[in-house]
Backbone as JSON Lines, residues from 0, in Angstrom:
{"i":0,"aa":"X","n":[-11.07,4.07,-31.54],"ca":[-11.59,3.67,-30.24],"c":[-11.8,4.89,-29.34]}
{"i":1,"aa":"X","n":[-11.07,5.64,-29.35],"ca":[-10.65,7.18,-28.85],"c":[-12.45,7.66,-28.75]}
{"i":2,"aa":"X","n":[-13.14,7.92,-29.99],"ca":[-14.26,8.82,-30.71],"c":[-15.36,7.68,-29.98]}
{"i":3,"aa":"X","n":[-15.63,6.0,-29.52],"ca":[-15.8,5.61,-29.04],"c":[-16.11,5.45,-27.51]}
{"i":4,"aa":"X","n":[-15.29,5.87,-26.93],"ca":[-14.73,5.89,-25.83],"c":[-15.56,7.28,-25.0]}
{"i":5,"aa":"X","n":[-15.02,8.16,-25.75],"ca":[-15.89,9.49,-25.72],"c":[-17.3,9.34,-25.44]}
{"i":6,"aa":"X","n":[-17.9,8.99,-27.02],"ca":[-19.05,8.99,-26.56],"c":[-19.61,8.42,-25.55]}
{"i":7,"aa":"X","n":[-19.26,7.37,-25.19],"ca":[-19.84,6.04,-24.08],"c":[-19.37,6.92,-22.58]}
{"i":8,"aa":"X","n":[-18.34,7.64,-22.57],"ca":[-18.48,8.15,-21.15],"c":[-19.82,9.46,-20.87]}
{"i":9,"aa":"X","n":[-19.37,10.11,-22.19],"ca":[-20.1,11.13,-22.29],"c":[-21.76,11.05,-22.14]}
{"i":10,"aa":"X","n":[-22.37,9.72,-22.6],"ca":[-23.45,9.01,-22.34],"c":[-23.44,9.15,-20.6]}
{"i":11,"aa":"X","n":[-22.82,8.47,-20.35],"ca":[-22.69,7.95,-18.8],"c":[-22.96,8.3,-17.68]}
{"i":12,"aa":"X","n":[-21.87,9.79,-18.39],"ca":[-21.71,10.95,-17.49],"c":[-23.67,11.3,-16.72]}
{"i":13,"aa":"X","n":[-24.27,11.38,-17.1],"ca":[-25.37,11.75,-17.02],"c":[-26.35,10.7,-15.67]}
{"i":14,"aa":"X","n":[-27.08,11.12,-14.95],"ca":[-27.7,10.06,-13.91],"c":[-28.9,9.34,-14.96]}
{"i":15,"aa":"X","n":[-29.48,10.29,-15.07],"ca":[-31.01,9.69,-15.9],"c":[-30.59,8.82,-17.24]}
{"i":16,"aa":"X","n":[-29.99,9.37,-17.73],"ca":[-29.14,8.33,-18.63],"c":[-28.65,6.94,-18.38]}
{"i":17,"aa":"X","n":[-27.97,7.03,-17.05],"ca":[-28.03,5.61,-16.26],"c":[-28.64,4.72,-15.96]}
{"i":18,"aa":"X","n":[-29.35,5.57,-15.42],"ca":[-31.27,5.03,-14.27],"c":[-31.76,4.35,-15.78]}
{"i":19,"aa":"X","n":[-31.86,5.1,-16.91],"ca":[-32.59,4.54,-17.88],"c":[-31.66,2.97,-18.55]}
{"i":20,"aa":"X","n":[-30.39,2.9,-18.33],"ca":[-29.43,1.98,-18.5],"c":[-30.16,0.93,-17.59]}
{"i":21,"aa":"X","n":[-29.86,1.3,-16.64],"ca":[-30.31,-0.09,-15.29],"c":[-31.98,-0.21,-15.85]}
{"i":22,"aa":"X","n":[-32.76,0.48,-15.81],"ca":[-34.38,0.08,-16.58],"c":[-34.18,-1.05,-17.32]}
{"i":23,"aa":"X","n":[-33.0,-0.83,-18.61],"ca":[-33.12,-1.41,-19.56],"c":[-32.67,-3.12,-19.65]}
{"i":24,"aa":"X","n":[-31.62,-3.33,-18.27],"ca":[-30.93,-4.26,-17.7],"c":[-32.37,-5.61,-17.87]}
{"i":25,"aa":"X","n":[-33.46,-5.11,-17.4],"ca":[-34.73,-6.02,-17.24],"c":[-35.0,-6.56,-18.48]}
{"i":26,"aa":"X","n":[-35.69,-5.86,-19.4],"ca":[-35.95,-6.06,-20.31],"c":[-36.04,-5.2,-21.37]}
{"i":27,"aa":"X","n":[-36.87,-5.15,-23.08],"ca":[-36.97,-4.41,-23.79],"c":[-38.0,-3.34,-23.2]}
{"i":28,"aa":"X","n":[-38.13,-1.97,-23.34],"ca":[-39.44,-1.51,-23.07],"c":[-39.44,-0.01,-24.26]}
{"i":29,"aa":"X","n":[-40.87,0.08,-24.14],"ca":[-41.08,1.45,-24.66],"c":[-41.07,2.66,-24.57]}
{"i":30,"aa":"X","n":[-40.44,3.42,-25.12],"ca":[-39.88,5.04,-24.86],"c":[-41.01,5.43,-24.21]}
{"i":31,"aa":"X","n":[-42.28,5.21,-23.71],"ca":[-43.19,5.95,-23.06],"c":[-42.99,4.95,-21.79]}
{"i":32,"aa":"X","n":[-42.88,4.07,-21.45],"ca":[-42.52,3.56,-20.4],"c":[-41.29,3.54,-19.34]}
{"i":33,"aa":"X","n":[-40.2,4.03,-20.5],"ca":[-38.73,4.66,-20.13],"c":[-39.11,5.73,-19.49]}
{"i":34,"aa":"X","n":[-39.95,6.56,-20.09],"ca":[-40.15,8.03,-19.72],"c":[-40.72,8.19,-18.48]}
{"i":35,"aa":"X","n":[-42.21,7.25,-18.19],"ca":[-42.75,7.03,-16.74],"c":[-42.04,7.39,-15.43]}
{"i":36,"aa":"X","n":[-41.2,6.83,-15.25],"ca":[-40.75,7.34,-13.89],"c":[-40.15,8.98,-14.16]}
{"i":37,"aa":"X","n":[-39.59,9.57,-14.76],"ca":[-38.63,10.48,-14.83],"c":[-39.76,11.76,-14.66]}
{"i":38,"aa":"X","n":[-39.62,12.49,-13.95],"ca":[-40.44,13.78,-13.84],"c":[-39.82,14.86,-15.17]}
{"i":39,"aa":"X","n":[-39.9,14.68,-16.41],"ca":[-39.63,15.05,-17.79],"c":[-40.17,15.26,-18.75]}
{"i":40,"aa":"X","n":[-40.13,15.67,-19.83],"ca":[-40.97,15.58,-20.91],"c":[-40.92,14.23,-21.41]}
{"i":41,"aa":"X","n":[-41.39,13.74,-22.37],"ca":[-41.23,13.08,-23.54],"c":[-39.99,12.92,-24.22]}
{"i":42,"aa":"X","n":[-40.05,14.6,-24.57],"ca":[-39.22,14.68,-25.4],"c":[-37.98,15.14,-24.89]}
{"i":43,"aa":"X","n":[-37.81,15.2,-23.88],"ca":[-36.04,15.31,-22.67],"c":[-35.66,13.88,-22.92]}
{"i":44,"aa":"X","n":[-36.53,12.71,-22.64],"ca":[-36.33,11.79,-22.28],"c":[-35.94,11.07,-23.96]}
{"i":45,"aa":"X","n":[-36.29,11.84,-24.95],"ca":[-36.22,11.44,-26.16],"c":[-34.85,11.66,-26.51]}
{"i":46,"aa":"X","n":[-34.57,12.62,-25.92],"ca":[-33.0,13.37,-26.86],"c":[-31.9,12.41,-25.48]}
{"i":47,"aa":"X","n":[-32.57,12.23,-24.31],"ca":[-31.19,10.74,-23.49],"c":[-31.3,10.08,-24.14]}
{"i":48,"aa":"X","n":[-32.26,9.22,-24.85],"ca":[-32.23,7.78,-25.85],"c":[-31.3,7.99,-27.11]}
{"i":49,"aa":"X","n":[-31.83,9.55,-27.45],"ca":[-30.34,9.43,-28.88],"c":[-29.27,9.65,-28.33]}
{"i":50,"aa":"X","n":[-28.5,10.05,-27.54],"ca":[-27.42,9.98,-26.58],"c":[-27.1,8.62,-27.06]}
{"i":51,"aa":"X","n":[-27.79,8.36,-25.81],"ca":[-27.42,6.43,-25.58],"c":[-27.36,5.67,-26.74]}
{"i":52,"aa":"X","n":[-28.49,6.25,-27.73],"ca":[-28.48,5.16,-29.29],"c":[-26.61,5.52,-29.84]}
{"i":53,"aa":"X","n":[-26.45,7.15,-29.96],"ca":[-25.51,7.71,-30.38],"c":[-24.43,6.59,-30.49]}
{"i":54,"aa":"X","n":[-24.02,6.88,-28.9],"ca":[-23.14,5.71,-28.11],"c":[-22.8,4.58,-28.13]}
{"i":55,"aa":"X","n":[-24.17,4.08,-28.48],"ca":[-24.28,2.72,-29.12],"c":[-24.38,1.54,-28.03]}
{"i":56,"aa":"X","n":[-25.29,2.41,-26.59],"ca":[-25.97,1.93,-25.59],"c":[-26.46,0.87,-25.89]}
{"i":57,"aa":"X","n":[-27.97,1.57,-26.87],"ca":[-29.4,0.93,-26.35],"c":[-29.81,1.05,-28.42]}
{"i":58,"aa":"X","n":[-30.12,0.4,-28.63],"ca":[-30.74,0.11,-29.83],"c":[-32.38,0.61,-29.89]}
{"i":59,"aa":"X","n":[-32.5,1.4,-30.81],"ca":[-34.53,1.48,-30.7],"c":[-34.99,1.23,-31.99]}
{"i":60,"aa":"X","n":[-35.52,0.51,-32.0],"ca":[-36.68,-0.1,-32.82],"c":[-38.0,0.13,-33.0]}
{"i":61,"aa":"X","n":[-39.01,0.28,-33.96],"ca":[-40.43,0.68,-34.42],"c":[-40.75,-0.26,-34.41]}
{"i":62,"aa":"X","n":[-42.16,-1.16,-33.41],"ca":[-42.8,-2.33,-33.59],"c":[-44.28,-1.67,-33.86]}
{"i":63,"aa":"X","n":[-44.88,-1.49,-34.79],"ca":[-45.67,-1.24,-35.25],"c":[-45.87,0.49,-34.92]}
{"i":64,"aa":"X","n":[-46.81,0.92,-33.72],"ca":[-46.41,2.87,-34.02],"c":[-45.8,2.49,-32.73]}
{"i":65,"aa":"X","n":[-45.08,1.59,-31.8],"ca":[-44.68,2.02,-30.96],"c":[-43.12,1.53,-30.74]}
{"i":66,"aa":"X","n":[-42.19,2.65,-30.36],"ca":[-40.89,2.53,-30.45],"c":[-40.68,1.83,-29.7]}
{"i":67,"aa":"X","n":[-39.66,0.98,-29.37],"ca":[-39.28,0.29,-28.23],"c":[-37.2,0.56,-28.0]}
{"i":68,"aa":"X","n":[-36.68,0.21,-27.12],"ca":[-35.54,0.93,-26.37],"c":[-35.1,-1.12,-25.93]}
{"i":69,"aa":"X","n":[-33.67,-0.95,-26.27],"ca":[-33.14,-2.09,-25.6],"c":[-31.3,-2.18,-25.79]}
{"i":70,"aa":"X","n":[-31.26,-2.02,-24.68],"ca":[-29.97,-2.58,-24.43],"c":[-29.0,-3.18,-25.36]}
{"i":71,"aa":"X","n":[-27.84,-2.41,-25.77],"ca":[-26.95,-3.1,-26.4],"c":[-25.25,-3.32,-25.43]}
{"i":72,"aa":"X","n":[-25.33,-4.37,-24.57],"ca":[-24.3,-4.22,-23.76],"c":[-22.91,-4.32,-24.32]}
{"i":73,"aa":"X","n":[-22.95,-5.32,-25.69],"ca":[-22.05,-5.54,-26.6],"c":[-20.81,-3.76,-26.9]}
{"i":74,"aa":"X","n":[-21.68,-2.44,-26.43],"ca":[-21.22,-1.31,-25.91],"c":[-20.1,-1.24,-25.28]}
{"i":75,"aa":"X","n":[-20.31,-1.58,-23.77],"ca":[-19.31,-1.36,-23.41],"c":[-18.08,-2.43,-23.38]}
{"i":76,"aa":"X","n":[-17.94,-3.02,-24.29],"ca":[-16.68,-3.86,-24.32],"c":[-15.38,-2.89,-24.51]}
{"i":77,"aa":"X","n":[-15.31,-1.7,-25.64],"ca":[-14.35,-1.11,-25.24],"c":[-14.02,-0.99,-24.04]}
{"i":78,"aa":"X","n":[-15.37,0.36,-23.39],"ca":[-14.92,0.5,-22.23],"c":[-14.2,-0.48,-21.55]}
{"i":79,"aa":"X","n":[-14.69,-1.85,-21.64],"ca":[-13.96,-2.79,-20.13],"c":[-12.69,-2.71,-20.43]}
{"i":80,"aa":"X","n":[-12.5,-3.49,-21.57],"ca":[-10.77,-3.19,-22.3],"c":[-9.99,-2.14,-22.23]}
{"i":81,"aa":"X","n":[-10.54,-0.44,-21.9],"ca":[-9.42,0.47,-21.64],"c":[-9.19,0.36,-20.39]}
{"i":82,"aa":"X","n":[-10.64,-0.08,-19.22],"ca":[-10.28,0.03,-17.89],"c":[-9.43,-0.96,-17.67]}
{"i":83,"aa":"X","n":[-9.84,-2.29,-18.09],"ca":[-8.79,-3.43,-17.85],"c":[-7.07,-3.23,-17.54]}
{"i":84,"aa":"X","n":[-6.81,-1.59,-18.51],"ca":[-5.38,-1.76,-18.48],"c":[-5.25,-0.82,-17.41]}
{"i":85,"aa":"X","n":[-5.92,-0.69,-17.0],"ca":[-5.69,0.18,-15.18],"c":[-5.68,-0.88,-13.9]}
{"i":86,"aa":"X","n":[-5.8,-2.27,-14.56],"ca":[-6.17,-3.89,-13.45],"c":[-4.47,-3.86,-13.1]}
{"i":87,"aa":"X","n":[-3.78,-3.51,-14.27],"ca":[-2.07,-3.49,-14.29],"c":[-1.13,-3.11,-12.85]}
{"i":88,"aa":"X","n":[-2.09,-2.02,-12.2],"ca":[-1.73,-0.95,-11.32],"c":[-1.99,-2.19,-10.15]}
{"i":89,"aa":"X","n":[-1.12,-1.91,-8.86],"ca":[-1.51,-2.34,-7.62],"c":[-2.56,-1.17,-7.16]}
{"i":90,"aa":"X","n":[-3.06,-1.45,-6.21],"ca":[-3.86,-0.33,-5.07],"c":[-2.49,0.42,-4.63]}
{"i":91,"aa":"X","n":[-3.15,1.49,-4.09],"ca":[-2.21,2.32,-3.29],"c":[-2.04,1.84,-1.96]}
{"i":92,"aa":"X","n":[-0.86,1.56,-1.18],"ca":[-1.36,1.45,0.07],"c":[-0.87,2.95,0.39]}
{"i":93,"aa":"X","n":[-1.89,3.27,1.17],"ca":[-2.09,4.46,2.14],"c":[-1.0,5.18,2.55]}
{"i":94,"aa":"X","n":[-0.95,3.51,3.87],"ca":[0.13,3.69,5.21],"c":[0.89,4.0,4.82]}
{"i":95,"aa":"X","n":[1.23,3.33,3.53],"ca":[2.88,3.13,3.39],"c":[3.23,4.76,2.83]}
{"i":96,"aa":"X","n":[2.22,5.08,1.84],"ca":[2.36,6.8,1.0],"c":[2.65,7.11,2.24]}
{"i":97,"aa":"X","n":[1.79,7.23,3.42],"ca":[1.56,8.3,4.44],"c":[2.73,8.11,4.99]}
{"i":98,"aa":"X","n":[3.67,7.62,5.68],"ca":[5.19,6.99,6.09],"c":[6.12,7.99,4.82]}
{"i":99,"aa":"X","n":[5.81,7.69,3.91],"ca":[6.89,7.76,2.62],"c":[6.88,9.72,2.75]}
{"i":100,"aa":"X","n":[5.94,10.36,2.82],"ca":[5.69,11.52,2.71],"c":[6.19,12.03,4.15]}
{"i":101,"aa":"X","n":[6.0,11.79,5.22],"ca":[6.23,12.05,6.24],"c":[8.03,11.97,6.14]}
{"i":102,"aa":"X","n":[8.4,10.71,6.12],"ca":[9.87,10.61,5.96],"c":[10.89,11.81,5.0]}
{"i":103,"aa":"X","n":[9.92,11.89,3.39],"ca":[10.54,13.16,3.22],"c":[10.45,14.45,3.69]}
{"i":104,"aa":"X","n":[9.21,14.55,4.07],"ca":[8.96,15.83,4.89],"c":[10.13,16.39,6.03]}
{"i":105,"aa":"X","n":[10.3,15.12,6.95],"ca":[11.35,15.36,8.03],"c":[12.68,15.46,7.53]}
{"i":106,"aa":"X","n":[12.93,14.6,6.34],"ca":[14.38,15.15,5.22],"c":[14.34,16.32,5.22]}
{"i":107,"aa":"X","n":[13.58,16.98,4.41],"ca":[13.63,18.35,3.77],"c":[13.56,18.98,5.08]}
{"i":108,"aa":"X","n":[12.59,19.19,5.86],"ca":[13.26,19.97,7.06],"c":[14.37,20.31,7.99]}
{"i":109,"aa":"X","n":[14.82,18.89,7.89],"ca":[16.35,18.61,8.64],"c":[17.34,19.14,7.99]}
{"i":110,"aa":"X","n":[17.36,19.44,6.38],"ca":[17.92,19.84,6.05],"c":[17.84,21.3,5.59]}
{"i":111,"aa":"X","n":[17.22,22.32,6.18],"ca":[16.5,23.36,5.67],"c":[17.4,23.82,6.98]}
């Protein structure tokens, strides 16, 4: 899951990589239509798709000469499942850190 995990952030990490994620949210489309908005080559925009295929994003397919790009969300299920075990944690409250730090602060001084 580890080698998994990796890749899918490492995908992520990236904006255009994203932007092309949310594109894909709509529907199937074609690597020349992926590419359209992005001020890029072709072929920049070719080597984010093997990223993402890598990862195991976005699936691409040959429908006759033209490739097409689609969403495999079935992806990030790890991901949800490692974040899930961070749901475990309360929030921080603030106030209370900010009180808690202060209180030792005036310890350690008082006693200095």
């Amino acid at each position: 899951m580890a080698n998994t995990l990796d890749l899918t952030f490492a995908a992520l990490a990236d904006p255009t990589r994203r932007a092309i994620l949310t594109m894909l949210l709509e529907d199937d489309m074609a690597v020349t239509d992926v590419a359209e908005p992005f001020e890029m080559s072709l072929a920049a925009i070719s080597k984010h798709l093997q990223i993402l295929t890598r990862a195991g994003l976005i699936e691409q397919e040959k429908r006759g000469r033209v490739k097409w790009c689609k969403l495999a969300p079935e992806a990030l299920k790890d991901v949800s499942v490692w974040m899930e075990g961070f749901g475990q944690f309360e929030a921080v409250n603030l106030e209370a850190f900010e009180k808690f730090l202060a209180a030792e602060t005036l310890a350690r001084d008082e006693s200095l």
